[in-house]
N, C-alpha and C positions, 0 to 999 in steps of 0.2 A: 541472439542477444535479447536478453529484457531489460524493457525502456519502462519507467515510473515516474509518472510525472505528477507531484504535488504541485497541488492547484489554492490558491491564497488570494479572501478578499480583506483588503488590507494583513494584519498581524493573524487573523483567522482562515484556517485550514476551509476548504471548502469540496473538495475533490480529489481522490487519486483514482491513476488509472497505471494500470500494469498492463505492458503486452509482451508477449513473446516467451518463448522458451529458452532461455541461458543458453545452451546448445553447450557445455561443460564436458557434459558426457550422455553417452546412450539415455533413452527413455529408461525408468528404471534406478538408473544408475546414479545419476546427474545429481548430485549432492549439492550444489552450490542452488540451484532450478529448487531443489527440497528446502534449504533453510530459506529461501528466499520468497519460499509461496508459503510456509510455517508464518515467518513473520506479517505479510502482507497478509494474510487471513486470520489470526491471531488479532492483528489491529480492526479487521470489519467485526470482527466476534465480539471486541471487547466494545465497539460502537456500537454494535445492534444487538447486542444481549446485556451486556455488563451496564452500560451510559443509561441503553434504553432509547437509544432518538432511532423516529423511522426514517434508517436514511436507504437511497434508491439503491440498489446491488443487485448489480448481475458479474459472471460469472460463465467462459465460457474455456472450459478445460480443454478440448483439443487444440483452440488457439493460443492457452494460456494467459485468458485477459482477464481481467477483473476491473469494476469500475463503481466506484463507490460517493456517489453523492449527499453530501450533508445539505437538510432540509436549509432554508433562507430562516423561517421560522422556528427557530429553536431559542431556547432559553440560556439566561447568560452561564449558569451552569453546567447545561449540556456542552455548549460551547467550548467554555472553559477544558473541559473532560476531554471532548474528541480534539483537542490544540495539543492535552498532551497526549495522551494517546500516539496522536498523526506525528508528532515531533518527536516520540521517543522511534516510530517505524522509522521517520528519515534519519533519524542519529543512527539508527541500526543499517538500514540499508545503507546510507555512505558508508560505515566501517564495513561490513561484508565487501563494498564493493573495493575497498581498497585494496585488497587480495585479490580480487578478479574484476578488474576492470573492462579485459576486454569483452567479458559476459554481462555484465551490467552497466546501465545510462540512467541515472537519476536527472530530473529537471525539478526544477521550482519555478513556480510563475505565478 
C-alpha cells in the first residue's frame, strides 16, 4: 500500500510525503503504483521547476518514498502556486484512489 500524507499550516500546503509500493501488481506491471508516482512527481516538477521555490526533495525509489518540503519562507505567490499545484495532486490522488482503495491511504493534517 501507499500512504500520502499532505501536510497543512493553516489553508497552506507545507509537506507531502509518499511511502510505499501500491503492491497492485508485479514490479513493472503495477499501473495503479505508475499513475500514482506520474502524479506525485509531476506535482514536485512543477514546484521545483515550473513555481521555482527551493523546496527540500528527496526521493528514495526502492522504498518508494518521496518527501517534499515547502520552504517557511516563500513568497505570497510562490505559495499561492504550490496550494494549487498540491490541491489539484490531492484532488487527483483521492479520485485514483477511489478505484483502488485498498492500494492507497491518503491523509491531510
Amino acid at each position: 500500500m501507499t500512504k500520502i500524507v499532505f501536510h497543512k499550516r493553516g489553508e497552506d500546503f507545507v509537506r507531502i510525503v509518499s511511502e510505499g509500493h501500491t503492491g497492485y501488481a508485479q514490479h513493472g506491471e503495477d499501473i495503479v503504483c505508475a499513475a500514482l508516482s506520474a502524479l506525485v512527481q509531476g506535482a514536485a516538477i512543477g514546484i521545483l521547476k515550473v513555481v521555482g521555490v527551493k523546496a527540500e526533495y528527496r526521493v528514495n525509489e526502492e522504498k518508494g518514498s518521496l518527501d517534499l518540503v515547502i520552504p517557511k519562507e516563500i513568497g505570497t505567490q510562490e505559495q499561492h502556486d504550490c496550494n494549487v499545484i498540491l490541491g489539484t495532486l490531492l484532488a487527483s490522488v483521492e479520485d485514483l484512489r477511489e478505484g483502488y482503495s485498498e492500494y492507497i491511504e491518503v491523509e491531510v493534517k
